[in-house]
C-alpha positions, 0 to 999 in steps of 0.5 A: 502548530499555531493557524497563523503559521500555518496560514503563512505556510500554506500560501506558497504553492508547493509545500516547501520541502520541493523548493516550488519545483513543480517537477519534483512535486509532480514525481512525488505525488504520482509514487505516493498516490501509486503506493497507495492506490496499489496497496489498496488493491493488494489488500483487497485482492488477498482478502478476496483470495481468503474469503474463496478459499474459505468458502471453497473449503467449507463446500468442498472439504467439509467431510475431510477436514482434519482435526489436526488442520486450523485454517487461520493458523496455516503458514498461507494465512500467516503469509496473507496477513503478513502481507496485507499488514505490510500493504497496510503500513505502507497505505497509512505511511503514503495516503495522508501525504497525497491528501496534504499535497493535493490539497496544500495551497487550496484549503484553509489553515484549520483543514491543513492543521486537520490533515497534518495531524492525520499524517503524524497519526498515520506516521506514529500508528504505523509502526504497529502493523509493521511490527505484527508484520515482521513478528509473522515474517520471523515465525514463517522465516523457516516455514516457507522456505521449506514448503517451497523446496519440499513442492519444487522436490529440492529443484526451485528452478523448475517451479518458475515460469517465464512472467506473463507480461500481460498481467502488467497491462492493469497495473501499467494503465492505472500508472498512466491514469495516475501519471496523468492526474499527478501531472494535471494538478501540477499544471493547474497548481503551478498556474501553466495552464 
């Protein structure tokens, strides 16, 4: 993409694919920025649970460890990088399209050239951690199930619990947070303000 069509691009307000609907805008920036910001926090959370876990096993266990037993090769570890593969996929696919909403209509053509073409790289690498992803899900496909019917004795029923609403509230304020900047930036792109 040349600058000067970038350039004309980039003078409307919206990118074009929200027909200047300030509204649709504003949704899209809040879900993407929400998957991103969510994402993160996800993969930063499972590498804190590996790290205890770790280090709670090298001061507890260190007599009784089997042999037999390889931390990263458990079916938790797989399922932790599994997941943490799939927050980032989600993360690569999401967080260059808030950085060219935010920033379409404000920055010059070489930035915006600059940030489409993180998008596309962001777009194109995805699919690698995704693949390890759904290779790690197909090897653990037999794995969890049986773990989880062999803890719950055949009765999975009895291992669920009633959720516990309030461990929402975090995630329900960062929404608000969110919600409130995406709506914000709408306003002062849309001149409303």
């Amino acid at each position: 993409m040349s600058v000067p069509t970038v350039a004309y691009i980039v003078q409307s307000t919206f990118p074009p694919s929200f027909a200047d609907n300030p509204w649709t805008y504003c949704a899209a920036l809040f879900s993407m920025s929400m998957i991103s910001l969510l994402s993160v926090g996800q993969i930063i959370t499972i590498w804190h649970e590996t790290r205890k876990d770790k280090l709670l096993g090298a001061c507890v266990s260190l007599r009784y460890v089997s042999t037999e037993y390889i931390p990263g090769w458990s079916a938790l570890s797989l399922y932790r990088i599994m997941m943490q593969l799939l927050y980032f996929t989600f993360f690569i696919n999401t967080f260059p399209d808030v950085l060219v909403m935010l920033c379409w209509g404000e920055k010059g053509p070489g930035t915006m050239i600059v940030l489409f073409l993180i998008d596309r790289i962001g777009d194109a690498i995805s699919l690698i951690p995704f693949t390890f992803a759904m290779g790690l899900s197909a090897l653990l496909a037999q794995v969890i199930p049986q773990k989880l019917i062999a803890a719950g004795r055949g009765d999975l029923r009895r291992e669920v619990k009633k959720p516990n609403w309030l461990a929402f509230l975090p995630v329900l304020k960062l929404a608000a947070v969110v919600l409130f900047i995406s709506a914000g930036v709408t306003v002062g792109k849309a001149g409303w303000g």
